[in-house]
C-alpha positions in Angstrom: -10.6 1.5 21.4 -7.7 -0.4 20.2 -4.2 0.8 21.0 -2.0 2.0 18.9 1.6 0.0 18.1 4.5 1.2 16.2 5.4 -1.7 13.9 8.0 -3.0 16.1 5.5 -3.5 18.9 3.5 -5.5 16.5 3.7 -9.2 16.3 4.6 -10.5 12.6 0.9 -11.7 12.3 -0.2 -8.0 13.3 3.0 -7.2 10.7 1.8 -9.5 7.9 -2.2 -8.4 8.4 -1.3 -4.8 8.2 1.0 -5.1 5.2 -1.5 -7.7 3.2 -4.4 -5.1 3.9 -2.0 -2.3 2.1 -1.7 -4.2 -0.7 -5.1 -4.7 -1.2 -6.0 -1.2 -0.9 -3.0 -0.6 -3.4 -4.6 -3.3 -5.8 -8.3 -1.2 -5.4 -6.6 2.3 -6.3 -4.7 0.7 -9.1 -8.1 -0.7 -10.4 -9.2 2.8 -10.1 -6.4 4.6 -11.8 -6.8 2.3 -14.5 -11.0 3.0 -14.6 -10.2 7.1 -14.5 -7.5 6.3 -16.9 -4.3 7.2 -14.8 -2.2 4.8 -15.7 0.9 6.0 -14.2 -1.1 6.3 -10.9 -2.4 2.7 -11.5 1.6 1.3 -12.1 2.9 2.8 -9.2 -0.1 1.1 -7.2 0.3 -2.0 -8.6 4.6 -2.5 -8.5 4.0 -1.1 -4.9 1.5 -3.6 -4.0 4.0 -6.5 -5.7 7.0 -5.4 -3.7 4.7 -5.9 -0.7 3.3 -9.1 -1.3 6.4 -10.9 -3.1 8.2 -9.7 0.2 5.7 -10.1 2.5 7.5 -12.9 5.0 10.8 -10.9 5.2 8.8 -7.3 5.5 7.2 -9.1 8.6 9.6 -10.8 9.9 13.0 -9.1 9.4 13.2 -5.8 7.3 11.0 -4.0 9.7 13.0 -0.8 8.3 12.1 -1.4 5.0 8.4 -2.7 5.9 7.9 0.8 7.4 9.4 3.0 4.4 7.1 0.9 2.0 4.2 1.4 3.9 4.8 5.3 4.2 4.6 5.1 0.5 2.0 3.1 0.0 0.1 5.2 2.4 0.9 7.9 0.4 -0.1 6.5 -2.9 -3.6 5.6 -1.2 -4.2 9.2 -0.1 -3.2 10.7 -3.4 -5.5 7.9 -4.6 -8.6 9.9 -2.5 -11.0 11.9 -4.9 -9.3 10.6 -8.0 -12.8 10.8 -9.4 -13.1 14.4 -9.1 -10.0 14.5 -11.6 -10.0 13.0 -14.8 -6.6 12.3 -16.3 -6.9 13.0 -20.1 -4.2 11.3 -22.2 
């Protein structure tokens, strides 16, 4: 089992891993939204997943406060993301 780390304990390749596998789970639910047509669901997904990846370096390096309040969101777009197919979003 692999330990658990805070994201200070992480290195910034740990950092940047982590937050580049957010935004591609961000990119897949926004794909999603789009598919169940929830297109609020899938903008939020997508400028999320942009604000991590245009600040990607900095996140990792230096803004390790803002690193972690964007991936408390971003976790929490994901999980509201979970059994989107059970609920269609009529328009």
């Amino acid at each position: 089992m692999v330990a658990q780390k805070t994201i200070g304990e992480m290195t910034v390749v740990e950092r940047k891993a982590l937050l580049s596998t957010v935004a591609e789970a961000l990119l897949t639910c926004a794909e999603r939204a789009a598919d169940d047509g929830d297109f609020r669901s899938e903008a939020n997904s997508l400028s999320t997943a942009s604000i991590i990846m245009g600040s990607l370096d900095e996140l990792a390096r230096v803004r390790l406060d803002a690193a972690e309040i964007v991936l408390q969101q971003a976790i929490s777009l994901i999980e509201s993301s979970r059994g989107r197919s059970d609920r269609r979003v009529l328009h």
